[in-house]
LUMMI-934178 format. One record per residue (C-alpha): x, y negated, z negated. Coordinates in nm, 2 decimals. Example, Ala and Ser with C-alpha at 12.3 -4.5 7.8 and 13.67 -1.06 7.14 Angstrom:
<sites>
SITE,1.23,0.45,-0.78
SITE,1.37,0.11,-0.71
</sites>
This chain:
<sites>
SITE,0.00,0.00,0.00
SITE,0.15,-0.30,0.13
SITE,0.18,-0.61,-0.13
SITE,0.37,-0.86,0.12
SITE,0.54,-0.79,0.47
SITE,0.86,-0.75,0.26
SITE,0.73,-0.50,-0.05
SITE,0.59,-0.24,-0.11
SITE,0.50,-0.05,-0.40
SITE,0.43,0.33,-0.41
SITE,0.36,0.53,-0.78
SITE,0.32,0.84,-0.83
SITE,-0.02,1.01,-1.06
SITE,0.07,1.26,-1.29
SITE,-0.10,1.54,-1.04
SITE,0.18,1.52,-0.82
SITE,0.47,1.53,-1.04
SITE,0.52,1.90,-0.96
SITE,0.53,1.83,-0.61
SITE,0.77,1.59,-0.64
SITE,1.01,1.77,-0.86
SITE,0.98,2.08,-0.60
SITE,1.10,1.84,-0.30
SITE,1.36,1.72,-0.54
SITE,1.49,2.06,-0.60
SITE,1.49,2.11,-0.20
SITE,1.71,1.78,-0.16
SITE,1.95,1.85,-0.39
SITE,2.07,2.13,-0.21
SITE,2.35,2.11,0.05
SITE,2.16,2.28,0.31
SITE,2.03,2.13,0.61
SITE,1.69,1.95,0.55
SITE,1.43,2.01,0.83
SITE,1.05,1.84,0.88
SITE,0.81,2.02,1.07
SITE,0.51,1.94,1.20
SITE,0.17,2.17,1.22
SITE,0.24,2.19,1.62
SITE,0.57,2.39,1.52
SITE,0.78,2.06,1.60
SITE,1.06,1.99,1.34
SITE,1.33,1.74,1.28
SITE,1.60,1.74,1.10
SITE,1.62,1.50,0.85
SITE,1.91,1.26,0.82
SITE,2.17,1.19,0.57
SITE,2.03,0.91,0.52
SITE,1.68,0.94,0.46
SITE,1.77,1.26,0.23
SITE,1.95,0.98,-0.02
SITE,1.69,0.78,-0.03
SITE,1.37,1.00,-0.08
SITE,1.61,1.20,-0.39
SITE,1.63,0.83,-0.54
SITE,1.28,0.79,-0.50
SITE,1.17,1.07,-0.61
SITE,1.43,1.05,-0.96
SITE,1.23,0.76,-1.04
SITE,0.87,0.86,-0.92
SITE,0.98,1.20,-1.15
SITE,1.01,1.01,-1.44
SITE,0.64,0.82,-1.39
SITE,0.81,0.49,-1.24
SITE,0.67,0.31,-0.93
SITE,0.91,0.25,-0.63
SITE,0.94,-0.09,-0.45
SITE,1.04,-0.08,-0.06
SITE,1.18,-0.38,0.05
SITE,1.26,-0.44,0.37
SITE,1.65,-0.59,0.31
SITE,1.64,-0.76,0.65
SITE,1.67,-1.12,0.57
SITE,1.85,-1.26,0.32
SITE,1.56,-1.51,0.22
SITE,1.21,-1.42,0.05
SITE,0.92,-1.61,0.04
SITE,0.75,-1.71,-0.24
SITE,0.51,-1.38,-0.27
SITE,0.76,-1.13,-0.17
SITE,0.98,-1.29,-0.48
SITE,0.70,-1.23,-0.74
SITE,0.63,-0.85,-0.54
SITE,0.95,-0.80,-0.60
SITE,0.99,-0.91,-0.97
SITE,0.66,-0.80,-1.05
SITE,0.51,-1.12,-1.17
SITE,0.23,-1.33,-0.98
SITE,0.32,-1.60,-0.77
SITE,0.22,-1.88,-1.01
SITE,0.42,-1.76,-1.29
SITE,0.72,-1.75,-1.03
SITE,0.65,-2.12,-0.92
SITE,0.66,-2.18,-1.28
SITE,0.99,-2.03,-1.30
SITE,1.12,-2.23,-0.98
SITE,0.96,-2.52,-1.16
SITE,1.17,-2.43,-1.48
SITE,1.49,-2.38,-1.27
SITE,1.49,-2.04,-1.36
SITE,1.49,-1.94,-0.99
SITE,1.59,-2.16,-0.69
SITE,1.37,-2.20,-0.40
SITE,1.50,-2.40,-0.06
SITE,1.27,-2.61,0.11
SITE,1.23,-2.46,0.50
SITE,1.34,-2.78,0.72
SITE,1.07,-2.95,0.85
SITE,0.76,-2.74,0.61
SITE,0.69,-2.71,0.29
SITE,0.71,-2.33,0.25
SITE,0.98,-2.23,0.04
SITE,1.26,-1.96,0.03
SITE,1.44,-1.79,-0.25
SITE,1.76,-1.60,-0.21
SITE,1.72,-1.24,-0.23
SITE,2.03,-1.14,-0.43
SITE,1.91,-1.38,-0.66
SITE,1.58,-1.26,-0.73
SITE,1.73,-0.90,-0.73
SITE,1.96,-1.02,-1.04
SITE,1.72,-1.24,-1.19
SITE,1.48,-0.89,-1.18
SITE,1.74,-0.69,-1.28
SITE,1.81,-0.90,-1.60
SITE,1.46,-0.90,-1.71
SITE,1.45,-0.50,-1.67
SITE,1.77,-0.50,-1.90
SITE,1.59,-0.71,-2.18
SITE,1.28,-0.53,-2.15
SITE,1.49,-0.19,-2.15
SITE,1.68,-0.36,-2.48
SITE,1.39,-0.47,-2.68
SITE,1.23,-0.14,-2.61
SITE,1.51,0.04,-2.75
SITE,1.56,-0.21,-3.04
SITE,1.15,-0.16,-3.15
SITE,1.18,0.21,-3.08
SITE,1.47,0.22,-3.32
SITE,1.33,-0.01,-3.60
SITE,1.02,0.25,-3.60
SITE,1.23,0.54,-3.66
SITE,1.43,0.38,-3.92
SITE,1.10,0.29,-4.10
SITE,1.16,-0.08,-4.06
SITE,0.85,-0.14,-3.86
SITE,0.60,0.03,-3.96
SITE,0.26,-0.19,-3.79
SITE,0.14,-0.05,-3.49
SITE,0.05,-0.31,-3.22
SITE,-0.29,-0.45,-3.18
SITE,-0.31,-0.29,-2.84
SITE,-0.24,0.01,-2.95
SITE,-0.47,0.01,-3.22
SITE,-0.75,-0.07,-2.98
SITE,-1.03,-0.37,-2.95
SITE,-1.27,-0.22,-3.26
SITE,-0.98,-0.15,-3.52
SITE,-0.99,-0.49,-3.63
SITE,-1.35,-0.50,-3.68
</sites>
């Protein structure tokens, strides 16, 4: 499912882990790889393409959605930023706005572009400190020093 001309995000349910992990098990081996078709056509499949659908499917086996971005261009727009980052688009104007993010003006409009690398590492940062205070909660519950469970988890009627 498409989210911009740029991104795309793919998950994987829970029903189809199995699969997954068997495909996974099939490109992990050094043996040659081949597609075939109901009509008895087959290809072999490239180098390549067996790299990236084991990398996709590591993370899809461990219940993570895959973005697929098109690393043509150097440049994003505006949407294929917050796609990308997976925020909305106001809350990455707001960022731009913040000078959190740079966007260029395109000469002669008033779109804007955002360099991909940066996005990428500004992404990549956030995942860290999410990654980091997940840890750091995870091990504060098992060391007893927090001990409240969070309103979300408790659900909308607990507090009633």
């Amino acid at each position: 499912m498409p989210r911009t001309a740029a991104v795309s995000r793919i998950g994987a349910e829970r029903s189809v882990q199995a699969d997954i992990a068997g495909v996974l098990a099939l490109l992990e081996s050094d043996s040659t790889v081949r597609l075939v078709r109901e009509d008895g056509s087959e290809r072999v499949l490239p180098p390549q393409m067996k790299v990236v659908l084991r990398r996709a499917g590591e993370i899809l086996g461990q219940g993570h959605d895959v973005d697929v971005l098109d690393a043509s261009s150097d440049s994003l727009t505006p949407n294929e930023a917050a796609d990308l980052i997976g925020i909305s688009r106001p809350t990455l104007l707001k960022l731009i706005d913040e000078g959190q993010l740079t966007a260029t003006h395109v000469p002669g409009s008033s779109h804007r572009r955002l360099d991909r690398l940066e996005v990428e590492m500004f992404r990549d940062s956030r995942l860290q400190m999410r990654a980091g205070l997940n840890a750091s909660a995870a091990e504060a519950r098992a060391t007893g020093l927090f001990t409240r469970v969070p309103r979300k988890a408790r659900g909308r009627n607990a507090n009633r």
